[in-house]
C-alpha positions in Angstrom: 0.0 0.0 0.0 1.3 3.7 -0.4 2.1 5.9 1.9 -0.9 9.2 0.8 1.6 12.2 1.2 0.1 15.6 2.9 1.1 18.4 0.5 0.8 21.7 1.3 0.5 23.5 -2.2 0.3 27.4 -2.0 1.5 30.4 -3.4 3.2 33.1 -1.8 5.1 36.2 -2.2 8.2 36.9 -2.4 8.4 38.4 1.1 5.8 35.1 2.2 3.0 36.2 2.6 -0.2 34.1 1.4 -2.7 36.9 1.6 -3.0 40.6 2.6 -3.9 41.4 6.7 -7.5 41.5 5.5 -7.2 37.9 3.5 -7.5 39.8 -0.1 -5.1 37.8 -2.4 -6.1 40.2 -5.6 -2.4 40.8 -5.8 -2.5 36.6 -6.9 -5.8 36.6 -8.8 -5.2 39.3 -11.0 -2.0 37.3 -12.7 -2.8 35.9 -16.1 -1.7 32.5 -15.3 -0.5 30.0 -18.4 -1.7 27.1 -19.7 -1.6 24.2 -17.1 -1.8 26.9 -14.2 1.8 26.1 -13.4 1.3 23.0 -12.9 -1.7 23.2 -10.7 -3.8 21.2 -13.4 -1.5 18.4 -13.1 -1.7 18.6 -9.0 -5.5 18.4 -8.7 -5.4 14.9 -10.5 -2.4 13.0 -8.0 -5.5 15.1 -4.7 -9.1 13.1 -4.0 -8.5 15.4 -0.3 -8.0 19.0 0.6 -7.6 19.8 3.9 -8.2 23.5 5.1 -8.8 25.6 7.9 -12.2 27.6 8.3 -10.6 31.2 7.0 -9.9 29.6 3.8 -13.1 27.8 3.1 -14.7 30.7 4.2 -12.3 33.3 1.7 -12.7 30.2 -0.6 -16.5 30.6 -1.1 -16.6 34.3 -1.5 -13.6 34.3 -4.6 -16.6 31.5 -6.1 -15.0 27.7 -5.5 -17.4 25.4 -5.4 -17.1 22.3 -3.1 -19.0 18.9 -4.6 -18.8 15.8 -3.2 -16.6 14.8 -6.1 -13.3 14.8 -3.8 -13.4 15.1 0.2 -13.0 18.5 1.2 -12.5 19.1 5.2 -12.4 22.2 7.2 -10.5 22.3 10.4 -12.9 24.4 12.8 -13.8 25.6 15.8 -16.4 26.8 14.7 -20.1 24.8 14.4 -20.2 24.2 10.7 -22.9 26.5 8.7 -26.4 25.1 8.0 -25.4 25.6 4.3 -22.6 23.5 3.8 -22.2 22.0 0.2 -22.4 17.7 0.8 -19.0 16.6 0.4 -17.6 19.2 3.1 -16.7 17.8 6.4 -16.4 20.0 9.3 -13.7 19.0 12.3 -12.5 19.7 15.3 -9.7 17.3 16.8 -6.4 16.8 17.3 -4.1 16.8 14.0 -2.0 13.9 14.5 -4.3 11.6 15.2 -7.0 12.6 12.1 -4.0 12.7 9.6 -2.9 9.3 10.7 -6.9 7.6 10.2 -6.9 9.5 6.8 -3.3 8.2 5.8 -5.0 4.8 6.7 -7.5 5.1 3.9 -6.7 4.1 0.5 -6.4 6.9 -2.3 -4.5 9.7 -3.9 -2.7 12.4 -2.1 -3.8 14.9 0.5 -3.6 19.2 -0.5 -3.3 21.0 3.2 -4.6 24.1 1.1 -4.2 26.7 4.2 -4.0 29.2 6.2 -0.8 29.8 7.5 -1.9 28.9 11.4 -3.3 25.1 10.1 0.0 24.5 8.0 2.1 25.5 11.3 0.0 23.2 13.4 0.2 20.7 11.0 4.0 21.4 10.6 4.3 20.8 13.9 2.6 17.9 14.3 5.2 16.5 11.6 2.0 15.7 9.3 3.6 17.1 6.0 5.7 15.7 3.6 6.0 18.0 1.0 5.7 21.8 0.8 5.0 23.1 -3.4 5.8 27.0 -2.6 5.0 29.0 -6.3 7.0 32.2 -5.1 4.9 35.2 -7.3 7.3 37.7 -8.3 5.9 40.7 -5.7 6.0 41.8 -2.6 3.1 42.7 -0.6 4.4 44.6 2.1 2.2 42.3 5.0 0.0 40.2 4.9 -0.4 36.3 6.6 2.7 34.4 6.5 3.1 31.5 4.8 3.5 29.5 8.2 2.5 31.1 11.8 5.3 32.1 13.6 6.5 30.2 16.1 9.6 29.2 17.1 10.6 25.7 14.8 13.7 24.6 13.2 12.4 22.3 10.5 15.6 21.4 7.2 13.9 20.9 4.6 15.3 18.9 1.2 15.0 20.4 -2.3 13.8 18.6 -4.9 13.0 20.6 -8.0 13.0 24.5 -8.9 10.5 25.5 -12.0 10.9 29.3 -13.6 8.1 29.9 -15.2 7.8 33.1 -18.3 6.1 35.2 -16.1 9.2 35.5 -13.2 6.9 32.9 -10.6 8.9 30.8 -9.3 7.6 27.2 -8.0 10.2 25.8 -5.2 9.7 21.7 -4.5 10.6 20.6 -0.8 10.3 17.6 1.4 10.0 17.5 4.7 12.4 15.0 7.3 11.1 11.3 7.3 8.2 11.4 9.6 8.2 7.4 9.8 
């Protein structure tokens, strides 16, 4: 059986930031993107599970996704989940290392930890990622929400490929330490 890998997929500036203070990413959605969305096309099919914390469903709804019960989407939250929540959309509340390790159990494709920066860094922390996909946009935004909540962590991480894309982004491949 394989081992589904947890990867965190997300863009960021180059001074890594994955929004503005107020969660506005119009500095990332106003990009023409080319053909294949660097690479993102090509992502979606290896995922049948994104992970995300409640900001980023919520920001994720009002930029238009739509969540089907195609693939398994679940929102870490505090939060009770809305009344209105699309089938397919699972709503959580526990400890990380546990849930990752029942949904690692499960046969099928990969895992996309889509966000925010304070469910990567509990994730991170946890040691329930094995792969970070960083597309580095060629701007900086001045501030914003980091990539990762800061804390204080020491975590190498390996490279394993750099794309440059026409249009200056950047896309930066790491893995994490063994976590077995």
């Amino acid at each position: 059986m394989t081992h589904r890998k947890v990867i965190v997929h997300i863009a960021a500036s180059v001074d890594g930031y994955i929004a503005r203070p107020d969660g506005d990413l119009e500095w990332l959605t106003s990009r023409p993107a080319p053909e294949g969305f660097y690479g993102m096309n090509a992502f979606m099919r290896s995922v049948d599970t994104m992970v995300l914390g409640r900001k980023t469903y919520d920001a994720s709804l009002r930029l238009g996704a739509k969540f089907d019960s195609k693939s398994r989407t679940i929102v870490f939250s505090r939060q009770p989940p809305p009344a209105d929540a699309p089938p397919g959309v699972e709503f959580v509340d526990g400890a990380i290392g546990p849930f990752v390790s029942r949904l690692r159990e499960h046969p099928g494709k990969d895992i996309w930890l889509m966000g925010g920066g304070d469910l990567i860094a509990s994730f991170l922390d946890e040691q329930a990622i094995d792969e970070f996909v960083v597309s580095v946009v060629p701007v900086f935004i001045g501030d914003g929400i980091p990539l990762i909540a800061r804390r204080h962590r020491h975590v190498p991480l390996t490279l394993q490929s750099v794309e440059r894309f026409e249009d200056g982004l950047v896309q930066l491949h790491f893995q994490l330490p063994s976590n077995s």
